[in-house]
NUDO-114959 format. One record per residue (C-alpha): chain; z, y, x negated; residue number from 1. Coordinates in nm, 4 decimals, padded with zeros to 6 digits. Layout:
<nodes>
{A {Z Y X} NUM}
...
</nodes>
This chain:
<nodes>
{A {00.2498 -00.3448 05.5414} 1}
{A {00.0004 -00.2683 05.2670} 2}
{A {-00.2673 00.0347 05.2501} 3}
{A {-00.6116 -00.1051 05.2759} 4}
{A {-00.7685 -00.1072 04.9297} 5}
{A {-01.1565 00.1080 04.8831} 6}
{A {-01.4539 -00.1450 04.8944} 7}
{A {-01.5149 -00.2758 04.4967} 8}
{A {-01.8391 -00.1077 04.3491} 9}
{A {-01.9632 -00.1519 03.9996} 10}
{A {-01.8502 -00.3748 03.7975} 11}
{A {-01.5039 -00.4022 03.9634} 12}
{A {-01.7928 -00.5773 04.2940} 13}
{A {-01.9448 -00.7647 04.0286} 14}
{A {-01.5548 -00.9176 03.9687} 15}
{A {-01.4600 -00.9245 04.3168} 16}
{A {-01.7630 -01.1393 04.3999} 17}
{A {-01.6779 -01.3825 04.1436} 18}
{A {-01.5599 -01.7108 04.2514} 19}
{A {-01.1766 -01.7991 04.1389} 20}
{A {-01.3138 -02.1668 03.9220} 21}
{A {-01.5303 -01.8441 03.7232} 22}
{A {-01.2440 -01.6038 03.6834} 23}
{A {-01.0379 -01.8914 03.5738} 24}
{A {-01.2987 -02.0157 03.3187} 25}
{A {-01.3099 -01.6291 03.2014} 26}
{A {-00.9688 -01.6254 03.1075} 27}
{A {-00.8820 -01.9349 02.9697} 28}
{A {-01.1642 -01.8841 02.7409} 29}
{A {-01.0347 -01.5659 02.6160} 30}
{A {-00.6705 -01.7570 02.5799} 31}
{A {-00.5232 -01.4955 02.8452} 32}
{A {-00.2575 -01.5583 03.0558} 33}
{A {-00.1798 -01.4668 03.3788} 34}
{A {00.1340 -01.3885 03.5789} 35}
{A {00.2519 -01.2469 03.9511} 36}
{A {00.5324 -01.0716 04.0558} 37}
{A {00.6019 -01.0675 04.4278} 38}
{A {00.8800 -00.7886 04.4215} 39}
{A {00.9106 -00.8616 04.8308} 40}
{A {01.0451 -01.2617 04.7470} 41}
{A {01.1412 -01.1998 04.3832} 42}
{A {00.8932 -01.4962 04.2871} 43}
{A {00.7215 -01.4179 03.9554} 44}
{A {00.4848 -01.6947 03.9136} 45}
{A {00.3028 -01.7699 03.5589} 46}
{A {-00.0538 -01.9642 03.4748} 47}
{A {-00.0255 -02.2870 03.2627} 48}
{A {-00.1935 -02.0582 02.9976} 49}
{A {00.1035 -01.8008 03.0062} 50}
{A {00.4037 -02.0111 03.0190} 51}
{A {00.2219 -02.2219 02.6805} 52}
{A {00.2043 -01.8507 02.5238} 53}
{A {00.5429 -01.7288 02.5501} 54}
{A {00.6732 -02.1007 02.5531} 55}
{A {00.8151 -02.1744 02.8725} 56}
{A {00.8173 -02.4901 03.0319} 57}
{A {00.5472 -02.6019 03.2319} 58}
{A {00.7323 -02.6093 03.5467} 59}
{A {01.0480 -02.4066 03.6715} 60}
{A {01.1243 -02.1236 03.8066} 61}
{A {01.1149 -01.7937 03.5739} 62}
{A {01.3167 -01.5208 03.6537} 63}
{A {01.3413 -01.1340 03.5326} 64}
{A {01.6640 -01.2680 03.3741} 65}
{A {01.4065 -01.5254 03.1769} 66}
{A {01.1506 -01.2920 03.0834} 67}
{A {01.4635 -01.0395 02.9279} 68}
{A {01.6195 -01.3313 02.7512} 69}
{A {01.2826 -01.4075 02.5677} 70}
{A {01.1726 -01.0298 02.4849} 71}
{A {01.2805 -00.9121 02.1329} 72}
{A {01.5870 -00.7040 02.1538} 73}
{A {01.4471 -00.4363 01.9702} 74}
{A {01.1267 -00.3845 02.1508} 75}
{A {01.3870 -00.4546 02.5399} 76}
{A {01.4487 -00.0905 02.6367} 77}
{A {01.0340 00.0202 02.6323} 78}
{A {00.9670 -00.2989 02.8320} 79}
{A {01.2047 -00.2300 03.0549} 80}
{A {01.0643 00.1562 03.0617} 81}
{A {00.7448 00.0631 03.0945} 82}
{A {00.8005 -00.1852 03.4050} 83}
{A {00.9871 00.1227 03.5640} 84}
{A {00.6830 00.3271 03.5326} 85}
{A {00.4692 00.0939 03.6452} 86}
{A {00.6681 00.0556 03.9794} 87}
{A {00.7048 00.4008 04.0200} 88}
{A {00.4668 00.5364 04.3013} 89}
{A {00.4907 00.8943 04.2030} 90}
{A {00.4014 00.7431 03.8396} 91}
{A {00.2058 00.4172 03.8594} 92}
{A {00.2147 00.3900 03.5001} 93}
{A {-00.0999 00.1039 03.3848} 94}
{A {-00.0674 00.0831 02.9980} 95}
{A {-00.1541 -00.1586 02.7620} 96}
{A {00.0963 -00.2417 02.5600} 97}
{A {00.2666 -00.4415 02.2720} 98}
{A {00.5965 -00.6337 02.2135} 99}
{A {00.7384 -00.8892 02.0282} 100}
{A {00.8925 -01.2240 02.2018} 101}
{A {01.1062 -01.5054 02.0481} 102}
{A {00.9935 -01.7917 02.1787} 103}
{A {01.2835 -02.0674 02.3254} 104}
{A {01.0562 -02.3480 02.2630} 105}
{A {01.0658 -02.3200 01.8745} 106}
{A {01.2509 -01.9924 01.7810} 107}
{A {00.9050 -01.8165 01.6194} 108}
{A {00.8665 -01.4486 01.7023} 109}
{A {00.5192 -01.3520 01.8349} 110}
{A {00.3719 -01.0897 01.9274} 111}
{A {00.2170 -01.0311 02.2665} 112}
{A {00.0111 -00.7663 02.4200} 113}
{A {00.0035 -00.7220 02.8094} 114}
{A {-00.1221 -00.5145 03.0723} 115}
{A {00.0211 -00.4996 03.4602} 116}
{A {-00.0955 -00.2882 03.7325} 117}
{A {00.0684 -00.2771 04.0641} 118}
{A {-00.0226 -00.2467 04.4470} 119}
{A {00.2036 -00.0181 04.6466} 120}
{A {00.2235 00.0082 05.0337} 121}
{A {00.4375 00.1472 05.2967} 122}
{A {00.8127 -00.0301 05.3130} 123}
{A {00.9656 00.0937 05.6184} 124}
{A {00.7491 00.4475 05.5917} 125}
{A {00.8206 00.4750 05.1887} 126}
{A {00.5874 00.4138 04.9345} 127}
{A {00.6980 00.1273 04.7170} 128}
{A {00.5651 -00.1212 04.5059} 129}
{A {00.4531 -00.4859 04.6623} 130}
{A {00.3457 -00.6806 04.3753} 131}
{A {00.3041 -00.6003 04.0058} 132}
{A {-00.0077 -00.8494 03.8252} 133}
{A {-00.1522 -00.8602 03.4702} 134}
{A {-00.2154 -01.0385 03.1736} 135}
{A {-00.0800 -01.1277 02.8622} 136}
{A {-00.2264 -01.2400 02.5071} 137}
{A {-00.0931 -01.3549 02.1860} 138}
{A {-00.2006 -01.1120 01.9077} 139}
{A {00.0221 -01.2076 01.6497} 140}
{A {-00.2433 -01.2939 01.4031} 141}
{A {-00.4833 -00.9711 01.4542} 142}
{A {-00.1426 -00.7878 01.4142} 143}
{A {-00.0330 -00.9083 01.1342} 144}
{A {-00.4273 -00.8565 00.9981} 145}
{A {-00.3763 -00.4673 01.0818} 146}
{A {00.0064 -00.4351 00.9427} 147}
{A {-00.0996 -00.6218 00.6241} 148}
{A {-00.4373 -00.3867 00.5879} 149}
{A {-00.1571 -00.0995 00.6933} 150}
{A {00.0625 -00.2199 00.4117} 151}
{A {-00.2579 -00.2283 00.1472} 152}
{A {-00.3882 00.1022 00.2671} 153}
{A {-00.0223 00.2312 00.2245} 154}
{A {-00.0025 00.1056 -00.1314} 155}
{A {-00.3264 00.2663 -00.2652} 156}
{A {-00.2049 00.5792 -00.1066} 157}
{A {00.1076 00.5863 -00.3383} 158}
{A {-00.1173 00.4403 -00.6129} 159}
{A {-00.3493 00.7432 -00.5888} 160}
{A {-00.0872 01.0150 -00.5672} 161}
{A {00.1106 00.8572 -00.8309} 162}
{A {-00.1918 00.8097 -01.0733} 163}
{A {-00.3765 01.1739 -01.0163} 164}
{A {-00.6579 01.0258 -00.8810} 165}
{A {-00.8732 01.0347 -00.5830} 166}
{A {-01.1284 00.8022 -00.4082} 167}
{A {-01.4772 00.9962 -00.3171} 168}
{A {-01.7980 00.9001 -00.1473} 169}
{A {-02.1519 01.0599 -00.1734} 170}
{A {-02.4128 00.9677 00.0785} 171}
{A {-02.7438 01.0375 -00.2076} 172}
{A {-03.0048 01.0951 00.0607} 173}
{A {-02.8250 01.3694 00.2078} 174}
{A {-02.6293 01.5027 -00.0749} 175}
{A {-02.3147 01.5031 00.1106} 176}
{A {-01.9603 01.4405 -00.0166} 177}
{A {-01.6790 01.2714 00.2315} 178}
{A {-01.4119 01.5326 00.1872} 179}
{A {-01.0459 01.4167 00.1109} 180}
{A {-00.7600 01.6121 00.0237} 181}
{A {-00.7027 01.4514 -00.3433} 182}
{A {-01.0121 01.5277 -00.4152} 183}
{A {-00.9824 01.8863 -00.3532} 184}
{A {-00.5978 01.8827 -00.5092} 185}
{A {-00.7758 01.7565 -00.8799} 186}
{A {-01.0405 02.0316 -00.8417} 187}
{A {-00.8014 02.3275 -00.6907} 188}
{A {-00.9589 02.3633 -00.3227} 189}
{A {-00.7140 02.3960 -00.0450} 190}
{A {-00.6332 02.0725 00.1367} 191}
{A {-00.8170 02.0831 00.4452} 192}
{A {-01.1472 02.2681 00.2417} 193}
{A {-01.4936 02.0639 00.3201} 194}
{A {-01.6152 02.1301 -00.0097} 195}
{A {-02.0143 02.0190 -00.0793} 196}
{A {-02.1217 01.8286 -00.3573} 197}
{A {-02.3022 02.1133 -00.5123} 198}
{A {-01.9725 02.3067 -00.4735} 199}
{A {-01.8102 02.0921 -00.7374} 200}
{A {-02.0920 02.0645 -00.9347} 201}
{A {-02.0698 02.3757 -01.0077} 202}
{A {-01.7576 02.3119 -01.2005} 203}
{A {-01.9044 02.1284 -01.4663} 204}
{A {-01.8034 02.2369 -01.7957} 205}
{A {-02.1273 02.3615 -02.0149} 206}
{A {-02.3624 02.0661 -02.0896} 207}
{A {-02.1401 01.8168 -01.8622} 208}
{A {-02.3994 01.7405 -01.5452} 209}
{A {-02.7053 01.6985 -01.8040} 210}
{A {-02.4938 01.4511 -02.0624} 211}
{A {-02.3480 01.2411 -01.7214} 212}
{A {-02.6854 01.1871 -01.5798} 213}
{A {-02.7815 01.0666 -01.9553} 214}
{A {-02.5092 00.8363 -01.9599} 215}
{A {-02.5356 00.7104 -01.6114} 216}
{A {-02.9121 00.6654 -01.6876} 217}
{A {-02.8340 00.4504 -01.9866} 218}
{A {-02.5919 00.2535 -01.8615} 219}
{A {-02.7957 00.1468 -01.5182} 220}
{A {-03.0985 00.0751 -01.7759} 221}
{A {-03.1199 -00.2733 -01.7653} 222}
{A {-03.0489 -00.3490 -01.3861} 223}
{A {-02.6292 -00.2111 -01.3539} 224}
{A {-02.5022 00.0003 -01.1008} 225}
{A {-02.1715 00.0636 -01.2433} 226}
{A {-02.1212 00.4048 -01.4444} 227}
{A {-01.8147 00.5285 -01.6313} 228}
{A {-01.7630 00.8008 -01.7929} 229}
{A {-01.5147 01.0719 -01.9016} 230}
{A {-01.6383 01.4471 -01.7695} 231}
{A {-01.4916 01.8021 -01.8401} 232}
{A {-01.4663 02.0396 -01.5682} 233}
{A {-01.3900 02.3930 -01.5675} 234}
{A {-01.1548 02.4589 -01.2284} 235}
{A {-01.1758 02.7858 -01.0312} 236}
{A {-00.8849 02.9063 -01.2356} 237}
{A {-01.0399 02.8640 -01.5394} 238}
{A {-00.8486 02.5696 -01.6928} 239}
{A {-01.0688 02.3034 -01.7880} 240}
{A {-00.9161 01.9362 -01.7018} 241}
{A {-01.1311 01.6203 -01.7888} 242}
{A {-01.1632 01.3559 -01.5623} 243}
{A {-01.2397 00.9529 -01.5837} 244}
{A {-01.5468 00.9216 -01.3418} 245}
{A {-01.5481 00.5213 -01.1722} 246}
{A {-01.8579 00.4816 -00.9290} 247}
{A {-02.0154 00.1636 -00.7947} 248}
{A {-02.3900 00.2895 -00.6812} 249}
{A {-02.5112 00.1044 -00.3775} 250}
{A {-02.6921 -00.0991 -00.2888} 251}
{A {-02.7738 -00.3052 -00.6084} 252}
{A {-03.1381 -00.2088 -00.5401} 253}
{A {-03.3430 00.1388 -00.5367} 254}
{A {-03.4064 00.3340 -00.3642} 255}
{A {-03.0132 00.3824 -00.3663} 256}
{A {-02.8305 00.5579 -00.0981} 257}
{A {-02.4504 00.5763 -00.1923} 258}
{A {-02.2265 00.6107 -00.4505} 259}
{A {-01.8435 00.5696 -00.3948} 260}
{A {-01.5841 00.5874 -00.6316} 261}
{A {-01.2930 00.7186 -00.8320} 262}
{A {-01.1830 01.0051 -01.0470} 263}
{A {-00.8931 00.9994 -01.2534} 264}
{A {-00.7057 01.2718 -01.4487} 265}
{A {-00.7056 01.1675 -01.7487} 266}
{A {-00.6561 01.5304 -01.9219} 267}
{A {-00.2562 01.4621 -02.0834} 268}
{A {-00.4251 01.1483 -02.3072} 269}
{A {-00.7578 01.3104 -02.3569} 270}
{A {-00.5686 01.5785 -02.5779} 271}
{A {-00.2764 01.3692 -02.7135} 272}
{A {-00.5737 01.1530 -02.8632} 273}
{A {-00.7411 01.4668 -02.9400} 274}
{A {-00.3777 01.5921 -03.1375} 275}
{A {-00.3472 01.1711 -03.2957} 276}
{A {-00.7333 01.2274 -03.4209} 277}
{A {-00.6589 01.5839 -03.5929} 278}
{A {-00.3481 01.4688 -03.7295} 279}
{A {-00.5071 01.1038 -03.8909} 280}
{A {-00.8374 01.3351 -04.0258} 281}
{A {-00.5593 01.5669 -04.2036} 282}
{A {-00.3829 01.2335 -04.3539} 283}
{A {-00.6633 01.0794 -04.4215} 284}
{A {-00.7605 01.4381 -04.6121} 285}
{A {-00.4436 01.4498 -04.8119} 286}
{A {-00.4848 01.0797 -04.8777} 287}
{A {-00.7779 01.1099 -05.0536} 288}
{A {-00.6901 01.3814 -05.2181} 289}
{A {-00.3709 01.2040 -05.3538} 290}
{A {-00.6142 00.8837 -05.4984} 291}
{A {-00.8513 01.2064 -05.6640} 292}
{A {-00.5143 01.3259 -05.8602} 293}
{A {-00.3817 00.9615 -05.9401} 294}
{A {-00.7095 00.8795 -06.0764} 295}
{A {-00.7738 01.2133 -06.2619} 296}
{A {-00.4125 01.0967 -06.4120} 297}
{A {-00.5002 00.7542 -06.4634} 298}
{A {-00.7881 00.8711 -06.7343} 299}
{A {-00.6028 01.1120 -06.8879} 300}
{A {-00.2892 00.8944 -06.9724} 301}
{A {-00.4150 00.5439 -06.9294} 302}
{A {-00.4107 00.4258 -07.3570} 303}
{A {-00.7176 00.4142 -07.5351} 304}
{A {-00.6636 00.0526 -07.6429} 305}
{A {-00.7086 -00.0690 -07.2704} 306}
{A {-00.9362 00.1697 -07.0915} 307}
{A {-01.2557 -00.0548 -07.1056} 308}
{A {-01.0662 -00.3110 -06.9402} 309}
{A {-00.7543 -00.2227 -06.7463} 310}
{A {-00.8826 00.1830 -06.6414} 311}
{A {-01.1809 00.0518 -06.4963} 312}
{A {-01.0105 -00.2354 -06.2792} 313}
{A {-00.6971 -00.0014 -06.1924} 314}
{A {-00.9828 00.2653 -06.0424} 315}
{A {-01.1906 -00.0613 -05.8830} 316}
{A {-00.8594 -00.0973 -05.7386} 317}
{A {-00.8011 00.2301 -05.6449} 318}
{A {-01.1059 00.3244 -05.5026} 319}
{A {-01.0696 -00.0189 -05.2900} 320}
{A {-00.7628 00.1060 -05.1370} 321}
{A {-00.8898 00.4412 -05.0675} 322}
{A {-01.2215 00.2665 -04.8622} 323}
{A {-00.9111 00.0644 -04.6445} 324}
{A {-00.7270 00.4081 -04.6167} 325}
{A {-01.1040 00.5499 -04.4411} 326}
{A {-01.1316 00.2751 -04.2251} 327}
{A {-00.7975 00.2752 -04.1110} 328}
{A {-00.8230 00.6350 -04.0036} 329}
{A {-01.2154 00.6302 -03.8862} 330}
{A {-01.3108 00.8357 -03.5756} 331}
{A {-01.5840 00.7265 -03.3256} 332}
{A {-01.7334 00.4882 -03.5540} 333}
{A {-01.9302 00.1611 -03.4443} 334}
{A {-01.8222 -00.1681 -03.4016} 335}
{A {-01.7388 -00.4189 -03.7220} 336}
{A {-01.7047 -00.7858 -03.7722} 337}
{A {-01.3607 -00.9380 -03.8073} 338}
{A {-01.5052 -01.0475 -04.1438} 339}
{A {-01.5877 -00.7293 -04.2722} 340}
{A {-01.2882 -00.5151 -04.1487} 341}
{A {-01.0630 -00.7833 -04.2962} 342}
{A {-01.2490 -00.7926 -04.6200} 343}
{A {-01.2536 -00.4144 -04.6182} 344}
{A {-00.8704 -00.4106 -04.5958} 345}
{A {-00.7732 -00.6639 -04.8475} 346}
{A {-01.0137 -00.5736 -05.0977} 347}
{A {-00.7778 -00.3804 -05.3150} 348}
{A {-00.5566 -00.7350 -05.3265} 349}
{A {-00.8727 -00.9440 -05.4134} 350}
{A {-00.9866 -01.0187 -05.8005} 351}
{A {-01.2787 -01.1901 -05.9422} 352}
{A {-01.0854 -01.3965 -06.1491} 353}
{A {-00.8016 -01.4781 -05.9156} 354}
{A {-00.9058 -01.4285 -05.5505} 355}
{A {-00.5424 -01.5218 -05.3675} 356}
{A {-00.7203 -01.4408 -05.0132} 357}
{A {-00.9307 -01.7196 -04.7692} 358}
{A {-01.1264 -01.5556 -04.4898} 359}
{A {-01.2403 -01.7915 -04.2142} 360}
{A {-01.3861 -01.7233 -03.8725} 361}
{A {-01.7093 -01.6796 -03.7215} 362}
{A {-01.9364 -01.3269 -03.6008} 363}
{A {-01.7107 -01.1491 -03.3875} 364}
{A {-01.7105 -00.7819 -03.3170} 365}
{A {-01.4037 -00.5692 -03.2902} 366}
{A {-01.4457 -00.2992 -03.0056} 367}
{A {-01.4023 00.0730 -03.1738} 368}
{A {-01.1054 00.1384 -03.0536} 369}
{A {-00.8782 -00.1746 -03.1983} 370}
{A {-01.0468 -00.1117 -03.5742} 371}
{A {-00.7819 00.0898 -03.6439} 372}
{A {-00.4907 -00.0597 -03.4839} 373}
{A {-00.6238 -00.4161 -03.6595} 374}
{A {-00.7036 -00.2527 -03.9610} 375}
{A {-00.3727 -00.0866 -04.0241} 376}
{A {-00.2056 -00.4348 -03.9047} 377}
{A {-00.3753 -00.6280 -04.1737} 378}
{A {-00.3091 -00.3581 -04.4516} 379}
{A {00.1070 -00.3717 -04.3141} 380}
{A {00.0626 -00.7605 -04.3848} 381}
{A {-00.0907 -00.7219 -04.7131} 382}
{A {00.1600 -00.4496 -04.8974} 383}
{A {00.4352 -00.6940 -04.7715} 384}
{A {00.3038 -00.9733 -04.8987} 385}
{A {00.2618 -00.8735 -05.2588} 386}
{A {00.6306 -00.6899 -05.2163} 387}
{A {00.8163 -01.0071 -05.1017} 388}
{A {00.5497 -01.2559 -05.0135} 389}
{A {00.2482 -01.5035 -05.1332} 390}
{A {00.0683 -01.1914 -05.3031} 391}
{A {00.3920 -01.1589 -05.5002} 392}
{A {00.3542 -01.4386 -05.7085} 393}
{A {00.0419 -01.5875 -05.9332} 394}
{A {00.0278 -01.9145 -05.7314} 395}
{A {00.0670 -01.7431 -05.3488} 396}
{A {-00.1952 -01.7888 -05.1515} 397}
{A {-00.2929 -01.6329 -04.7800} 398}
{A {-00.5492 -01.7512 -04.5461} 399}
{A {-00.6787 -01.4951 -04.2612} 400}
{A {-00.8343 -01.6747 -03.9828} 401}
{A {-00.9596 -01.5552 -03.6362} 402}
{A {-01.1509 -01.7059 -03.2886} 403}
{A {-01.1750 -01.6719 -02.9808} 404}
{A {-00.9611 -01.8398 -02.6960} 405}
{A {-01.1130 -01.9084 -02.3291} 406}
{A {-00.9777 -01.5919 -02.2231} 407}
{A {-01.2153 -01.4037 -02.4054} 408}
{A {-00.9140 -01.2276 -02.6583} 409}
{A {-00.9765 -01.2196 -03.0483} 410}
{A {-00.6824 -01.3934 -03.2003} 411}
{A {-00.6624 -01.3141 -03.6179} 412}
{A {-00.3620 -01.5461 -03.7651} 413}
{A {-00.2355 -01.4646 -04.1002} 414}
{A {-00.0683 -01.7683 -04.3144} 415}
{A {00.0869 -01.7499 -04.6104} 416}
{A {00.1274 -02.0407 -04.8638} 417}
{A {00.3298 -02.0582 -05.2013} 418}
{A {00.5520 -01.7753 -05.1945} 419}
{A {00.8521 -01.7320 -05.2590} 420}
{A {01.0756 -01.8840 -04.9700} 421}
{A {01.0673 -01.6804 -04.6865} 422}
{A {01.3890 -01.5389 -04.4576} 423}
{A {01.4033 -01.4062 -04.1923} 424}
{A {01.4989 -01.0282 -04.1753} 425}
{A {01.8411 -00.9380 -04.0857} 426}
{A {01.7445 -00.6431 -03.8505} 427}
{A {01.3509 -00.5089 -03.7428} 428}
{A {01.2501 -00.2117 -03.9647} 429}
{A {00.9413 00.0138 -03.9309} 430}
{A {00.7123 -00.2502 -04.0204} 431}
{A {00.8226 -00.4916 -03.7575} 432}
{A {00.7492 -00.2096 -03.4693} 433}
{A {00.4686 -00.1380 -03.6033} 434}
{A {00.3142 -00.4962 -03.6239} 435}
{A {00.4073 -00.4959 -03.2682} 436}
{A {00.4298 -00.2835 -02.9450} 437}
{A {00.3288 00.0443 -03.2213} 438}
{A {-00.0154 -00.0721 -03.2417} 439}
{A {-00.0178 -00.3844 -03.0141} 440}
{A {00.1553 -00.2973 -02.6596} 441}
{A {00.0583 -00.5394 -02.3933} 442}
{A {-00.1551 -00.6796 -02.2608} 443}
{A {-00.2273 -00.7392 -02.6664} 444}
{A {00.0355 -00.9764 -02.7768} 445}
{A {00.1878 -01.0547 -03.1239} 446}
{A {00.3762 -01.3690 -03.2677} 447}
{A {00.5576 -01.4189 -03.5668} 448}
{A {00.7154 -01.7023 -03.7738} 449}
{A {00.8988 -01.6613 -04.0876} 450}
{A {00.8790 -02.0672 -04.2102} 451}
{A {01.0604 -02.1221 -04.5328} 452}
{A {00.7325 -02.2620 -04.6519} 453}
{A {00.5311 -01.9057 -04.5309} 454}
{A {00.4843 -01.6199 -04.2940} 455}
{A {00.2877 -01.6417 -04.0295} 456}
{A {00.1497 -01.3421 -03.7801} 457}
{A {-00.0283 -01.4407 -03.4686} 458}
{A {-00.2509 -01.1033 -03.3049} 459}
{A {-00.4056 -01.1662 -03.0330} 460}
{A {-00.6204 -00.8469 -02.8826} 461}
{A {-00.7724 -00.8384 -02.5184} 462}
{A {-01.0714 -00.7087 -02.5812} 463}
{A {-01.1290 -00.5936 -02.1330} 464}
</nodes>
């Protein structure tokens, strides 16, 4: 009733050939199961191994009706479509394919992938199918793997659109660039361009290429492979955008053969800092200029009877606050200590006769850029103090004290002793915003406690 089948060559002699125990052995060790329909009784007939994957009993009949029942309802109607193919002579459709089942044993949904061929012969002169065979696998783990790695690569996406960035990767040897289309959107090429690295090299603004292979050389000097660096580019349409340049150089050893990483646009906060720093170099101008006049004032009105004495300390004191004034507003400068920004700042509150202020901590730098944010913190702290506080009184005292926690943070807590009692304020003015998210916003954190007996201001900086 069947055709006869073409002698097995190849590989498909080398499986013929093999004895059933071996074939057996083969799939059991690759945990696949086997089933058998015999469309000319009806019988489908599963291995041990198949009936344990989609968790069937171990005996009993199974049905079409079972095999329906256990198939996920969603995935039902391209089952069903691709069984009909696959019984179809003028089709004869041999996929491999994937579904989900819900098992009856415990209710868990899994995921199985199958494939079925089947043999056709003549039924009463037509061309029908006699048996349909295959396989079937559990895959549930290796497809959750590729959903979940899906899911992630699905996530940077939207991270990298939303953040004007784009991932890039240079092969050194051969001085080529892996194209992508965010790279070419940041840089102005059309999406589907093939740009080469010495095409946006080329776009270096003036004096850019030679000052990043300076940094880059500096900071790999003692062993790194990590460079960062902000770049300015001049685009094809003239506008000049600056970019934050990521790149992890591999491998950790010369000769090195690849460098992937990131480029951000990070154009918007180069020039609002670029605006903040013009506008704190024009205060701290007019600043200075305002101590100039006061003191010009102060020696022109200041009586006669008191300016050995009382002119030269009110100027001591002036000039002190005008040095906190500079370092609150400095630009690019180097790193300090905790001990001498703080004694910088609370100079002007200091006397040798009457010194109101404790300092107490050991050497720890403050990055550049929280001087200023610090600095101006410390200087808030002080003018209240000696409006309402410890400094406002002979006997006040304040003790500024700073470490380091396990995190790696700087944590500076100001305490004040001796005051007058201390209340809380009704409502948060300037002062309050600015002692926190103004010049603090997380990850930095600030805590405050207004105890009858003292304020106290916890800052703690993360210094990452």
């Amino acid at each position: 009733m069947s055709q006869t089948s073409r002698p097995a060559t190849g590989a498909n002699a080398v499986l013929h050939d093999l004895p059933t125990a071996a074939l057996k052995a083969a799939v059991q060790a690759a945990n696949i199961g086997v089933w058998h329909w015999d469309l000319t009784s009806n019988i489908i007939d599963y291995s041990d191994l198949a009936r344990c994957i989609l968790g069937l009993p171990r005996s009993g009949p199974v049905t079409t009706e079972t095999v329906r029942a256990l198939t996920h309802p969603e995935d039902l109607p391209r089952t069903r479509e691709i069984a009909r193919r696959a019984l179809d002579p003028d089709v004869r459709g041999s996929e491999v394919y994937s579904y989900r089942i819900i098992r009856p044993d415990t209710g868990e949904t899994r995921w199985i992938q199958a494939h079925g061929l089947a043999e056709f012969g003549l039924v009463n002169g037509v061309q029908a199918a006699l048996t349909y065979s295959g396989s079937i696998q559990d895959v549930t783990e290796s497809r959750v793997l590729r959903q979940a790695l899906e899911d992630q690569s699905a996530r940077l996406q939207l991270a990298i659109e939303a953040g004007d960035l784009a991932v890039w990767d240079l092969d050194i040897a051969s001085d080529t660039i892996s194209p992508s289309p965010e790279m070419n959107r940041l840089f102005g090429f059309p999406s589907d361009a093939t740009p080469s690295a010495e095409d946006f090299r080329r776009l270096y603004a003036p004096g850019e290429e030679d000052r990043l292979k300076e940094v880059s050389a500096a900071q790999m000097a003692d062993g790194g492979t990590k460079v960062q660096s902000e770049v300015r580019y001049v685009l094809r349409d003239g506008r000049e955008r600056t970019f934050l340049l990521r790149a992890d150089i591999q491998p950790k050893e010369p000769p090195f053969t690849r460098a992937i990483g990131v480029l951000i646009d990070v154009t918007d906060r180069v020039r609002r800092e670029q605006q903040v720093t013009t506008i704190a170099l024009e205060m701290r101008h007019r600043l200075k200029n305002a101590f100039a006049v006061i003191s010009a004032i102060a020696s022109r009105s200041w009586p006669a009877s008191d300016k050995n004495e009382g002119l030269k300390w009110f100027k001591g004191r002036l000039q002190a606050i005008s040095a906190a004034t500079d370092l609150m507003f400095r630009i690019n400068a180097e790193a300090l200590l905790v001990a001498d920004l703080a004694d910088r700042i609370i100079a002007p509150y200091r006397h040798p006769d009457h010194d109101p202020i404790t300092l107490e901590g050991p050497d720890i730098s403050v990055p550049p850029a929280l001087a200023t944010p610090l600095a101006m913190a410390l200087h808030e702290l002080a003018t209240n103090a000696v409006k309402y506080g410890a400094l406002s009184v002979p006997e006040g005292k304040v003790t500024i004290r700073w470490e380091v926690p396990p995190d790696g943070s700087i944590r500076i807590v100001w305490q004040e002793m001796g005051g007058p009692p201390v209340k809380a304020p009704a409502q948060s003015g300037f002062g309050s915003t600015l002692l926190g998210s103004a010049l603090f916003p997380p990850p930095h954190r600030v805590e405050h406690n207004f105890s009858p007996d003292g304020v106290r201001y916890s800052i703690e900086v993360r210094t990452d």
